[in-house]
N, C-alpha and C positions, 0 to 999 in steps of 0.2 A: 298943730305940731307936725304931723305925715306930711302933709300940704310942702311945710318948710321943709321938711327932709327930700321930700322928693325934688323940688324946688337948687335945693342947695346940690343935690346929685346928678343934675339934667348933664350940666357942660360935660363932668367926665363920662359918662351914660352914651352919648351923642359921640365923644371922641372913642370911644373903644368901640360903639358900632362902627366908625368909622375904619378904625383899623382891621377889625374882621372882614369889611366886605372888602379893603385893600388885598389883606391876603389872598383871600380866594382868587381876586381878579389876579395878584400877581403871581402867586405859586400854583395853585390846581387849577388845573385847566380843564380834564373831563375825569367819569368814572362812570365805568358802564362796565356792561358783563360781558366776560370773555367771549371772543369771537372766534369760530373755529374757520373759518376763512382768509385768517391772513394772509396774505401777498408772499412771507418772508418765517422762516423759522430761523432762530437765533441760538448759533454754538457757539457757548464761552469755554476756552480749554483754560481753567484757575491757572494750571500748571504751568503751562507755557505764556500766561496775559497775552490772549490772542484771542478774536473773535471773530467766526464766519458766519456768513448771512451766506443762506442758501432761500431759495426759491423753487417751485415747483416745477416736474417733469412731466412728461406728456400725461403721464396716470397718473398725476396729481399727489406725488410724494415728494418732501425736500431734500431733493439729491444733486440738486444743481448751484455749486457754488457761484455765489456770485460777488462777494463783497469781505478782504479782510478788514482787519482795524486791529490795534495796538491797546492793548487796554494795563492799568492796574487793578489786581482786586485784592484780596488781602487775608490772611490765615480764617479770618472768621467766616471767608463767605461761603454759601453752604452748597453744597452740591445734590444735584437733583432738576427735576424738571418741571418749571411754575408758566403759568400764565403773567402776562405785565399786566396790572392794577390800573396804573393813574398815571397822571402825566403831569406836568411842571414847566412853568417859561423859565423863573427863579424859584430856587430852594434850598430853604435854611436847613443847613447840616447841622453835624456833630463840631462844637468849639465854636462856635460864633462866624462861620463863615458861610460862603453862597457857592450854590452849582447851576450853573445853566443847563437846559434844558433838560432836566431829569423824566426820569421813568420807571414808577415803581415796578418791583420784580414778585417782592415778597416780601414781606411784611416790612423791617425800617433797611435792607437790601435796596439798590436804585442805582441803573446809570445817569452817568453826570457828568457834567464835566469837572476838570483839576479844580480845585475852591480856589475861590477869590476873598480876600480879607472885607471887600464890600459888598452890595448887592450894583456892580459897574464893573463892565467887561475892560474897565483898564488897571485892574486890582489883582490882576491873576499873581498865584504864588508861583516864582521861576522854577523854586527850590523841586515843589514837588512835581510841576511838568517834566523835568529833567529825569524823574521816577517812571515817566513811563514806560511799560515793558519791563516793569519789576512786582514783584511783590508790595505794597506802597502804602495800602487803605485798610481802615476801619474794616470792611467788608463789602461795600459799595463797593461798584467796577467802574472806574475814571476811564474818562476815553478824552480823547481831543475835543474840543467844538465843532469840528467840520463831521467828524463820526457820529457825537451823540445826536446832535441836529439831526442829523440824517435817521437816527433811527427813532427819535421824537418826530420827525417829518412822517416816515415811507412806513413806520411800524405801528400797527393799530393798537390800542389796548386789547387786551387778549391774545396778543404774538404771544408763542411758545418760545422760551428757555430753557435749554439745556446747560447745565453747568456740569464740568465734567474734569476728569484729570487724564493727561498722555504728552508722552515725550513728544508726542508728533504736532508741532501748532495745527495743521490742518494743511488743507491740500489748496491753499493757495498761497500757504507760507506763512511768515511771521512782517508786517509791515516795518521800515525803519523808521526812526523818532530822530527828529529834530532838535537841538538842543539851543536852548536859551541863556542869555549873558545875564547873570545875577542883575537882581533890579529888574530885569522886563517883566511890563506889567497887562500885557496882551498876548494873549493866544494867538500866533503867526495864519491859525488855518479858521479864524473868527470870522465870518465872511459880513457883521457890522461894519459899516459905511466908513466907522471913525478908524477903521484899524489903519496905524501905520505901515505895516507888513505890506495891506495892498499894492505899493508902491514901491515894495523893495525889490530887489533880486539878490541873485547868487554874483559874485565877483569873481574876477583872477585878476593878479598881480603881478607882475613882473616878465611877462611873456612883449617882447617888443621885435621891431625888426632888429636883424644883425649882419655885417658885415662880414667872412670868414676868411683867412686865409685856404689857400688848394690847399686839400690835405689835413688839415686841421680838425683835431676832433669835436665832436660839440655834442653835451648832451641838452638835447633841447627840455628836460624838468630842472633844471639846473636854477634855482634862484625863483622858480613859476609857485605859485600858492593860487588857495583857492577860500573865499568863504565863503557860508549858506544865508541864505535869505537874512536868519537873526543875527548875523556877523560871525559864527563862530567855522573854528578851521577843517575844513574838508579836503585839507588838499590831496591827500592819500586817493580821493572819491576824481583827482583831475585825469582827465583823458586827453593824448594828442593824435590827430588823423595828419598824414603825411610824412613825410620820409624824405633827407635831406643827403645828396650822395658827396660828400665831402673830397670827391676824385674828377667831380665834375662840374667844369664851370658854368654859372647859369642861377637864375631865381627859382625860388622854392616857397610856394605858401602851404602855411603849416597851421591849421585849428588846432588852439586848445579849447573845448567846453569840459563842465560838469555840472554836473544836476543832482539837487539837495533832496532831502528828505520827503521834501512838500511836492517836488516835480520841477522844480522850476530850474530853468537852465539857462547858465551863460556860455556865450563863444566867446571866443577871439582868434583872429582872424591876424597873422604877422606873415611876414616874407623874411627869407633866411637867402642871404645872397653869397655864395662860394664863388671867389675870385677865378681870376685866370691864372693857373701855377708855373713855375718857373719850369722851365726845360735840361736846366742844370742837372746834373746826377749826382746822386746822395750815396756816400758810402757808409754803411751802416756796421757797428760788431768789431771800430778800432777800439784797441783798450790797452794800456801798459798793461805789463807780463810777468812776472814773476816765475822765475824756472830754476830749475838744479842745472849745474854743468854737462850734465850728463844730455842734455835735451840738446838736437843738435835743429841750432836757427837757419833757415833753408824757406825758402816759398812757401811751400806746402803748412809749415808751421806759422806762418807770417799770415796766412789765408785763411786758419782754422778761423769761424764762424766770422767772419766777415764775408758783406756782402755789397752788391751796387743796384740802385737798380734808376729810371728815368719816369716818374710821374707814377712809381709805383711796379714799373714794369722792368723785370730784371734785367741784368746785365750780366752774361757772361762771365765765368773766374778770371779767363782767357783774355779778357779785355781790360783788366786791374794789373799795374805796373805797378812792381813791387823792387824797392832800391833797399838792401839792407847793409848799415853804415856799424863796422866793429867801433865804438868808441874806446872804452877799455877794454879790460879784461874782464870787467864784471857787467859792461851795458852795451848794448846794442840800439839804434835808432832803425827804425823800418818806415820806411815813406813809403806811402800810396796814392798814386794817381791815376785817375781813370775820365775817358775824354768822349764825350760823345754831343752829337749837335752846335759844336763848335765852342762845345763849352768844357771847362777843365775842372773837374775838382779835387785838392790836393790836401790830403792830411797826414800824420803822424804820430806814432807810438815810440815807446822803451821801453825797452827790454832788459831786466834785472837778472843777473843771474847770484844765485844763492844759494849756497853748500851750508851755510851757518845756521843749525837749529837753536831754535828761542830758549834763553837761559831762564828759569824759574828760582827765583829766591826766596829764604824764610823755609828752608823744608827739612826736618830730620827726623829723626827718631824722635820719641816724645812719649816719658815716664806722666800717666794719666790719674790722677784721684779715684776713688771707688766713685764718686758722685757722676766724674765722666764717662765711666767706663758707661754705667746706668745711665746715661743720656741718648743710648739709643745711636745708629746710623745719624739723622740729624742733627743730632748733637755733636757729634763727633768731627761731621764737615763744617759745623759754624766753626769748632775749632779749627780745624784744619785750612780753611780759609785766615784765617788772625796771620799777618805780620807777612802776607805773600805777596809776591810781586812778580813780572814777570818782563822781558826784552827782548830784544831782536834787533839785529843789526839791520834788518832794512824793513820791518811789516808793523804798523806799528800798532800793539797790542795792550790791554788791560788786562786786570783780575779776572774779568766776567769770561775771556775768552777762556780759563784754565776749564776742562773737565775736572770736578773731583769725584770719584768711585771711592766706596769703604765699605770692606768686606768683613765680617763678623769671623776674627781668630779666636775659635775655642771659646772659653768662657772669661778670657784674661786679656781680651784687649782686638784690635783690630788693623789689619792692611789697608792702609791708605795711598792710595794710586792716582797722581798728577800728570794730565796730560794736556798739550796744547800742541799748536804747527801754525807754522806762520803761511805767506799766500805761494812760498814755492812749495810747499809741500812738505819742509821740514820737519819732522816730529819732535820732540822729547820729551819722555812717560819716564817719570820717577817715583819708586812704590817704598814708602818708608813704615814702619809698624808704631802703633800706640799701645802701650803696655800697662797695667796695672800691676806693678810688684805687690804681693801681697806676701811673701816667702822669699821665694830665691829673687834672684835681681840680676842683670847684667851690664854694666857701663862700657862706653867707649864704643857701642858698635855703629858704628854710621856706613852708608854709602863711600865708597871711595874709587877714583880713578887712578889705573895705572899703566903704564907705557904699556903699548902695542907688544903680544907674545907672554908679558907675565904671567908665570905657572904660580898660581894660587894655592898655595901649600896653608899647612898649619900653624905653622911659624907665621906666616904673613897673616893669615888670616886672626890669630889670636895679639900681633901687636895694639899695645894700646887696650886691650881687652883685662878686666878684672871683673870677678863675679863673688855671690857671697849669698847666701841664706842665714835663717833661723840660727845655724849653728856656727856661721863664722866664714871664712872665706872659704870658696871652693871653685877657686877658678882653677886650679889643676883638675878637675872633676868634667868642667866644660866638655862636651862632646862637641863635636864639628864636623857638617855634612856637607862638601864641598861639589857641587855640581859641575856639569862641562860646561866651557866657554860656545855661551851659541850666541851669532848677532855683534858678539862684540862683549859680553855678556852675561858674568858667572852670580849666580845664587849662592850665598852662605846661609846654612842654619846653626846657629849655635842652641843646642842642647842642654840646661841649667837646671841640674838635681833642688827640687825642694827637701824639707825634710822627712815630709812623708811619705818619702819613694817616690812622689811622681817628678813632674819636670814641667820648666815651662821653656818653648820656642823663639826665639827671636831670629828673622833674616835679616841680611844685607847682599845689597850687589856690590858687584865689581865690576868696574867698565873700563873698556879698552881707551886711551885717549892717543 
C-alpha cells in the first residue's frame, strides 16, 4: 500500500522539485555576509525619490558623489541604515507580477525594477513607469532597468543603505524621467538585445529650409516640435544654434537639436535664405485722423508720427512731400511722397474734422425697487446698461465703448455717470440718479438742455416738477439748490421733506445747447 502511494506521488514529487530548483536558478542569485568593503555606499532621499551612489575618498570615506538615479519608494519604506541581503535576475512581487534585477535591502524592502505583468521584459507596466520620481510603491524603491542593473551589477551584497528624508535630492540633483505612450510594454533604458527602443531616437518635425522675404520677420520655433526616444512631446526641451538677420541678404544655416531624458539627441540641420530687398522707401505712421476744428492741418500736423526710411535706414522729415488738399469743410486729403534711389513712393490719408460729440440713448432718471437698491454697485450698472445705445456722426461706436461709473447716494439710491468720446476727441458724460421712493417721492426731474445764456431760476427749474410723501402732496415744500453755470453746465438739487423730518436729494443738470 506505501509502495502505491509513494508510486502514485513520484510525478508530482519530481515536478515541484523541479520548480524549486527553477526558482532559485531564476530568482536568487547569491547570499552571503555583509561585506564591509564595498566599492559604493548607497543614499536613497524617500522624500525627494532620488538616489546617490557615492564612492570612496582618498581616507576611504563615502564623500565622493558619483552616480544619481530616479527612484519610486513609497509611505511604507522604512528609513534607517541596512546592509543589501541577496540578489535577484527575476522576482516575484506583491500582486502577481515580476521585478528585474532586484536586491534585498531588508527584510521583504528591495530594489527593482517597475513590475512587469509577466516574468518578460516586454510586459512592463507604462502606467506605473510614468510614476517615477513620485511617491508610487508598496515600499520597495523602483528604479529604471539601466539603474537597478547597475546596482545589481557594481554593488555587492553587504553595500550600505541609507534611507533618509530632505528637501535637498542630493548634490548631484534629481535625474529627469522619460515618459512612456500607454501600451508600451518595454523599459526604453532595458539594454536586452530585443528591446525596440535600441533603434529609436529622439525627432523634430517641422523645421525645413525657407525662403524669406528682406525684412520679414520669422520666428524660427514657429511650427518645429520635438519627440523623445518613446514618441512622446518634448518640444518645450527643443534648442536652436544660429541666428538669421532678416536685413540682410544671404544663406543662413540654423540647428535645431534636442535631447530626451535617456541622453539621446537629434539635430537638424536647415538653411533659411533672406532675399535680396527692394531699394524702394517705405513710409511708415500714415493713418486717417480724426480732429476737432480747432486743430489747425499744417505740415508739422500732417508728419506727427510718420516716418520713411530705405532698407530700414531713415530718411529725413525734410525729404517727405507733403500736398494737403481742403476737400470740404469737414475733410481734408494729405498726400505724401518721398523719392529716393530713383524710386517714388506715394501714399494717402483723411482727414476728419469733428465738433459733434457722440449722442448716448436710453438714459434718465430711474425710480428703483427696494430689491434694486440692494443689488449693490453691480447690480445697478447691469441696470444701467438695459435699453442703451450709443452714436456718432463719424466714429463708429457700441454699448461696450460707454464707461459706466455708480456712485453710492446716501442710503436711498445712486449717481450714475455715462461716459463715452469718439476718435476726435469728443466727450459726452451724462450723470442721471436711481432712487428708491420709500416716503417722499419726486417726478418730472430729468436732464434738460436749454438755449445758450439761460438763467436757471426756480420757476424753470420747478416746471414739470411735482412731489408728494406719506402725507399728500408737498411740492410747494420742494427746496431748490441751484448751482453756477460752469463748462456750459448747471446742477439742480431738489430738496423733498419726508414725513419724518428728514428729506430725500434728487439732481438734474442743465446744459447749455
Amino acid at each position: 500500500m506505501f509502495k502505491r502511494i509513494i508510486k502514485k506521488h513520484i510525478p508530482m514529487m519530481l515536478l515541484m522539485f523541479g520548480f524549486l530548483i527553477f526558482g532559485l536558478s531564476v530568482m536568487k542569485v547569491t547570499t552571503v555576509s555583509a561585506q564591509n568593503n564595498s566599492p559604493y555606499y548607497i543614499k536613497v532621499n524617500k522624500q525627494q525619490n532620488c538616489i546617490t551612489i557615492y564612492e570612496k575618498d582618498k581616507n576611504g570615506k563615502y564623500t565622493v558623489p558619483v552616480k544619481a538615479m530616479v527612484c519610486s519608494a513609497g509611505w511604507a519604506t522604512p528609513l534607517g541604515t541596512y546592509n543589501t541581503l541577496e540578489k535577484y535576475r527575476w522576482k516575484l512581487l506583491m500582486g502577481d507580477v515580476w521585478g528585474q534585477y532586484s536586491t534585498r535591502i531588508v527584510k521583504g524592502i528591495l530594489f527593482h525594477s517597475v513590475w512587469y505583468y509577466k516574468m518578460d521584459p516586454s510586459t512592463l507596466s507604462s502606467t506605473q513607469y510614468n510614476k517615477l520620481g513620485t511617491t508610487a510603491s508598496h515600499g520597495c524603491i523602483r528604479l529604471t532597468v539601466e539603474d537597478v542593473k547597475w546596482i545589481y551589477d557594481n554593488c555587492p551584497v553587504g553595500t550600505t543603505v541609507e534611507i533618509y528624508n530632505d528637501k535637498n535630492p542630493g548634490p548631484l540633483g534629481k535625474p529627469e524621467t522619460i515618459k512612456l505612450p500607454a501600451g508600451t510594454g518595454w523599459d526604453p533604458t532595458d539594454p536586452n538585445k530585443d528591446n525596440p527602443f535600441h533603434k529609436k531616437a529622439p525627432d523634430i518635425k517641422g523645421a525645413k529650409n525657407q525662403t524669406i522675404e528682406w525684412g520679414a520677420e520669422i520666428n524660427l520655433l514657429k511650427g518645429v516640435t520635438a519627440t523623445s526616444t518613446t514618441g512622446t512631446d518634448i518640444t518645450s526641451k527643443l534648442k536652436v544654434k544660429g541666428k538669421v538677420d532678416n536685413h540682410k541678404a544671404g544663406k543662413y544655416n540654423i540647428i535645431y537639436y534636442v535631447t530626451d531624458a535617456l541622453g539621446r539627441m537629434k539635430k537638424k540641420e536647415v538653411t533659411i535664405t533672406v532675399k535680396e530687398g527692394s531699394f524702394e522707401p517705405v513710409l511708415e505712421g500714415i493713418t486717417d485722423r480724426y480732429v476737432t476744428s480747432d486743430i489747425v492741418i499744417n505740415r508739422n500736423f500732417a508728419l506727427q508720427g510718420v516716418s520713411a526710411s530705405v532698407r530700414k535706414k531713415q530718411i529725413s522729415l525734410n525729404d517727405i512731400e507733403v500736398e494737403i488738399i481742403k476737400d470740404t469743410k469737414k475733410t481734408y486729403t494729405i498726400v505724401y511722397s518721398v523719392t529716393k534711389n530713383d524710386c517714388t513712393t506715394t501714399e494717402t490719408a483723411t482727414v476728419y474734422i469733428d465738433d459733434e460729440a457722440p449722442v448716448i440713448s436710453g438714459i434718465d432718471h430711474k425710480e428703483i425697487t427696494l430689491k434694486e437698491l440692494h443689488s449693490g454697485v453691480n447690480g445697478i450698472k447691469e441696470l444701467a446698461a438695459k435699453n442703451l445705445s450709443v452714436s456718432d456722426n463719424l466714429t463708429k461706436l457700441s454699448v461696450e465703448d460707454v464707461v459706466i461709473n455708480v456712485r453710492t447716494n446716501i442710503d436711498y439710491g445712486y449717481y450714475v455717470s455715462y461716459h463715452v468720446k469718439d476718435k476726435a476727441g469728443n466727450k459726452t458724460s451724462i450723470t442721471v440718479q436711481f432712487t428708491y421712493f420709500s416716503d417722499a417721492r419726486i417726478e418730472g426731474v430729468t436732464n434738460k438742455e436749454v438755449p445758450l445764456g439761460t438763467e436757471i431760476t426756480n420757476e424753470l427749474a420747478m416746471d414739470g416738477i411735482t412731489a408728494s410723501n406719506n402725507d399728500g402732496d408737498c411740492t410747494s415744500q420742494v427746496e431748490i439748490q441751484i448751482g453756477d453755470m460752469a463748462n456750459g453746465k448747471c446742477k439742480v438739487t431738489y430738496l423733498v421733506p419726508n414725513t419724518d423730518g428728514g428729506y430725500i436729494s434728487v439732481i438734474s443738470y442743465f446744459t447749455e445747447k
